[in-house]
C-alpha positions in Angstrom: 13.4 -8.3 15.6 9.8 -7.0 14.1 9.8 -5.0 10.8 7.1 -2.6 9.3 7.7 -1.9 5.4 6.2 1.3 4.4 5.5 3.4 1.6 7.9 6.6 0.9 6.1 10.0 -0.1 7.7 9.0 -3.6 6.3 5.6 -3.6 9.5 3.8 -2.5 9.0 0.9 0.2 11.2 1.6 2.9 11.8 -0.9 5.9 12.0 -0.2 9.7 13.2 -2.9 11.6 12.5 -2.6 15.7 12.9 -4.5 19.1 10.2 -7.9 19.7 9.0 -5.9 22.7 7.6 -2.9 20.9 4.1 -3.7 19.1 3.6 -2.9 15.4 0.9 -0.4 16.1 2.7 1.5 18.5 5.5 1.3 15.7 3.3 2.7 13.2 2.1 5.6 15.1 6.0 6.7 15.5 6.2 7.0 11.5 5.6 9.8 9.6 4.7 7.7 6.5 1.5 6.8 5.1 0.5 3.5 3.8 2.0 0.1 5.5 3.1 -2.4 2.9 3.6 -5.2 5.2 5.3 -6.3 8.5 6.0 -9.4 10.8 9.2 -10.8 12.3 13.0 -10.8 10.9 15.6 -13.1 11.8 19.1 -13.8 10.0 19.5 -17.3 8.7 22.6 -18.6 7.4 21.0 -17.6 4.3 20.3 -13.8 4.6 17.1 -12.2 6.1 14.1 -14.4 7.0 10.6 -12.4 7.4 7.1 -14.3 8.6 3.9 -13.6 10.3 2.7 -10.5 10.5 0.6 -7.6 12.7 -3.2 -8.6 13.4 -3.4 -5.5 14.8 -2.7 -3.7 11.8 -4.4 -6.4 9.8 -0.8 -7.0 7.7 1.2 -9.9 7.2 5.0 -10.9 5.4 5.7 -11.0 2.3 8.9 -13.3 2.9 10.8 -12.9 -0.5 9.8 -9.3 -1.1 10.3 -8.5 2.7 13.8 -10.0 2.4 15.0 -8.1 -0.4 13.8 -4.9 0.6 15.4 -5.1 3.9 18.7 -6.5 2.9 18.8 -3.9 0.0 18.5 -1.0 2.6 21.0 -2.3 4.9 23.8 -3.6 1.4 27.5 -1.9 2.0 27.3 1.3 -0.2 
């Protein structure tokens, strides 16, 4: 899967996590969010969420700690 991590209208990152075959620009122009925090590639290791790379068309890359967090954060059993 790719992911884009983008900034909430209160300053929140949020994560959107999307099918290999769909670019991160043509991701980026579906959201109604402003600023792009970072982005690349997620896979699930036998130790939770793995994030790399990044977009050069958007001119972003991973953060693979942060990214990780975030992610598995938004998608924890409420």
């Amino acid at each position: 899967m790719k992911y884009l991590i983008v900034e909430d209208f209160s300053g929140r990152p949020v994560p959107f996590i999307f099918p290999r075959r769909v670019d991160h620009g043509d991701m980026r122009d579906q959201l109604p969010y402003g600023q792009i925090i970072a982005g690349g590639v997620l896979e699930l290791g036998p130790a939770g969420f793995v994030c790399s790379g990044g977009s050069n068309e958007l001119g972003i890359k991973a953060r693979p700690a942060e990214d990780a967090a975030i992610i598995a954060e938004a998608l924890r059993c409420r």
